[in-house]
N, C-alpha and C positions, 0 to 999 in steps of 0.2 A: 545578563541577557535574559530575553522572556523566553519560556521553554516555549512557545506555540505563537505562530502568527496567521493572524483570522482577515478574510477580506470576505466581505459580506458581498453576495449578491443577489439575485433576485430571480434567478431560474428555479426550477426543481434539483436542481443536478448541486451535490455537493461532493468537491472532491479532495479525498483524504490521503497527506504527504506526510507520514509517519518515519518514513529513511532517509530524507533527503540531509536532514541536517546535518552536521561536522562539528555542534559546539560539543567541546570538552573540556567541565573544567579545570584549572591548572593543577589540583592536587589529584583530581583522579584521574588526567591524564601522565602526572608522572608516577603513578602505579603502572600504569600500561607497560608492555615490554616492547623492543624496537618493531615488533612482530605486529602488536597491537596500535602502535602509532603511526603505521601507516593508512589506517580506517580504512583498509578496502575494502570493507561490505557495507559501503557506502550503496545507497539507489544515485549515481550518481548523474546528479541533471537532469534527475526529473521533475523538478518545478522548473525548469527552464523550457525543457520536453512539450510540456501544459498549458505554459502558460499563454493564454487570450485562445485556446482550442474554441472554447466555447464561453460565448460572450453572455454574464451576468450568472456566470458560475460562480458558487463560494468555494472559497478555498482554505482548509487547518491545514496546516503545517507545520510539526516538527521541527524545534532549530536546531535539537541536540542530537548525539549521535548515539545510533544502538545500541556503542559500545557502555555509554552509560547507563542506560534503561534503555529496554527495547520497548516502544509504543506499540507495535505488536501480536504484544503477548501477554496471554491471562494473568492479570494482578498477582493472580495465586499461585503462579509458580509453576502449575499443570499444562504438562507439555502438550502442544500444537497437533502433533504425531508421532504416538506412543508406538515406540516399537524402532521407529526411524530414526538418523542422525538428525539432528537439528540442532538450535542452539535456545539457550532459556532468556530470561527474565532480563536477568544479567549475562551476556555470552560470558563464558570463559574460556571459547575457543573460538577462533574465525570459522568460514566456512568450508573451509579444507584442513579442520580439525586440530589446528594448531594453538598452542597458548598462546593468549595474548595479555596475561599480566604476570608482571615482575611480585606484585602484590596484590593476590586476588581479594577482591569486595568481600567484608564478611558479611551476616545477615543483615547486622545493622545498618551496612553500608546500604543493603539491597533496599530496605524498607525506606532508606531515608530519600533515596534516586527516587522510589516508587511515589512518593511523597510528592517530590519537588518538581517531578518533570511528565512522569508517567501522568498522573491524577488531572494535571491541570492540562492538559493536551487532552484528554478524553474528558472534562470537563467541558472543554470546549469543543468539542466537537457534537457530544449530545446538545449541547447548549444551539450549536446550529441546525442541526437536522431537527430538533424542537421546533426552532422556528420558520426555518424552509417549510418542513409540514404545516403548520400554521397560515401560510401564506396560501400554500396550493393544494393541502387536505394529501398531499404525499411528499416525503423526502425519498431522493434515488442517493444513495452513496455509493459512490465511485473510487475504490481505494485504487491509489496508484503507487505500481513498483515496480522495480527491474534489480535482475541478478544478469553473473557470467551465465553464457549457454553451457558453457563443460565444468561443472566441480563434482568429481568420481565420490567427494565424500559425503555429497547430498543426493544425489540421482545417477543412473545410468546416463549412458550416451548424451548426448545432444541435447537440450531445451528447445525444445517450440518457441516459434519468433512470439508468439500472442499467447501466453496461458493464463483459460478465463478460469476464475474459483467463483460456485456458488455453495460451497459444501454441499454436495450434490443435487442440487436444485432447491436447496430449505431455506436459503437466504434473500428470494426473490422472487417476485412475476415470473413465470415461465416466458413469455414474452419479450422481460428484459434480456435474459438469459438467452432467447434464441434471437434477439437481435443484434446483441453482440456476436455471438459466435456467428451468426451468418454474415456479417460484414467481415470478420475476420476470416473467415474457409475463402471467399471473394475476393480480398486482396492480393492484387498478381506478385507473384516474387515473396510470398509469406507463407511462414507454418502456422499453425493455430492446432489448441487442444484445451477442450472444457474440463476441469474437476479430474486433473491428471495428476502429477505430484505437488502440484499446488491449487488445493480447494480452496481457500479462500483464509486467511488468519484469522488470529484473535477478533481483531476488530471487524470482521464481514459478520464473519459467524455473532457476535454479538450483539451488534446494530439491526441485521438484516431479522428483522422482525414482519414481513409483510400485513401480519393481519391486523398490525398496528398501524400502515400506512409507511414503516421507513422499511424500504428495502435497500440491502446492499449485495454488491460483487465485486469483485478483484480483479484486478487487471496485472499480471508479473510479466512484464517485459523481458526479452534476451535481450543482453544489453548490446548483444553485436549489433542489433538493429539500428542502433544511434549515436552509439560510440566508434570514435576510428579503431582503439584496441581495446580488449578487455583488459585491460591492464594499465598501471601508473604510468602515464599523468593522468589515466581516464579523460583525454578528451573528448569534446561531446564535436559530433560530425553533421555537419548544419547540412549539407545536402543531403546523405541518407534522414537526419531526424523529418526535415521539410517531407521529405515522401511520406514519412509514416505520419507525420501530422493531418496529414491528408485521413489517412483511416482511422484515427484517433475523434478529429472532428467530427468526420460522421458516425462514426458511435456515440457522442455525447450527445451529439442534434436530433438523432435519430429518440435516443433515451429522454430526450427534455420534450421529445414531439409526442411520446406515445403514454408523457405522465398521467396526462388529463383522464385518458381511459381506463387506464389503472386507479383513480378516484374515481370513477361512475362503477367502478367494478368493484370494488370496496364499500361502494353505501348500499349497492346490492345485496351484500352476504351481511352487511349491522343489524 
């Protein structure tokens, strides 16, 4: 199976599906423990979530699962948020702290995941926000994800229905950043919270280079919002997701409307 699948389109807006996937190979899914073969930190549905939100969107996506390499997170092993529970490169726990291999990845293992699935998923993904920028003098990267709202091992109380990450505004236009969040404080029946316990990952933080022209932000979803339960069989709830596709849209349209000025503001400061 190809680690990454690319659909090319022709807006500004490129959006990044890092969690979505499930493939695992046969030999390092039977290292996993029964604990680990359930894959529930899964983003689960959200290319489903996305998909046709915004028309002439590109879309990377991930087809394997965290549990073999997490897309991410720093090649290097250095943790996301030093100090906090989280999980690495290679998890070796879920997100409610528990093992999930019978036979944990050695380093080689780790190098070789990093190699095979890691690399070529962020190959391609520079490889589009290259060329999105090329086309319109800006890329906007849009990572998309969702967790449970309650895991006591990664945060307090509750998740916020929409948590936007820009690592506290260095990953982007300030503009992008308050256009999101002001559509999100606006949608009725929703919570929202910027640069709150999720600022942004590996990949915002690393892509979102504004003065180069590629900005990026996060978008981490409670998955209550679009799921019936949080929990197996995770299924996805077409009437709650359709409402929220509603504020999804116009965040992307809003972000693909306000590129242009973000290029006259950029030849500005060259």
């Amino acid at each position: 199976m190809t680690p990454v699948e690319i659909h090319q389109g022709d807006s500004p807006i490129v959006l990044g599906l890092p969690h979505t996937g499930t493939y695992v190979p046969e030999d390092i899914f039977g290292d996993l423990n029964d604990r680990g073969r359930g894959l529930d930190d899964t983003d689960w549905h959200i290319h489903q979530l996305y998909d046709g939100v915004l028309s002439g969107a590109t879309t990377v996506r991930a087809t394997f699962h965290r549990y073999v390499v997490d897309a991410n997170r720093d090649p290097s092993g250095v943790s996301l948020y030093p100090g906090q529970n989280t999980t690495g490169l290679v998890p070796l726990t879920d997100f409610d702290g528990n093992d999930i291999w019978a036979t944990p990845p050695s380093d080689a293992d780790i190098e070789t995941r990093r190699k095979t699935f890691h690399a070529p998923y962020h190959a391609a993904l520079e490889a589009e926000l290259a060329r999105v920028r090329d086309i319109h003098g800006i890329a906007i990267l849009y990572d998309c994800h969702s967790i449970r709202s309650h895991i006591p091992f990664l945060f307090d109380d509750t998740l916020p229905d929409f948590n936007i990450g820009t690592n506290l505004g260095t990953t982007c236009a300030p503009e992008i950043e308050a256009v999101t969040q002001d559509i999100c404080a606006q949608a009725a029946g929703y919570t929202s919270i910027t640069n709150g316990r999720f600022k942004g990952g590996w990949t915002t933080r690393h892509y979102g280079q504004p003065a180069t022209g590629v900005h990026a932000i996060q978008m981490e979803l409670a998955q209550s919002t679009y799921l019936r339960t949080e929990a197996a069989p995770w299924a996805y709830d077409t009437q709650n997701a359709a409402r929220l596709r509603v504020h999804l849209t116009d965040i992307l349209a809003k972000l693909a409307e306000l590129a242009p000025n973000l290029v006259t503001s950029l030849k500005g400061t060259s």
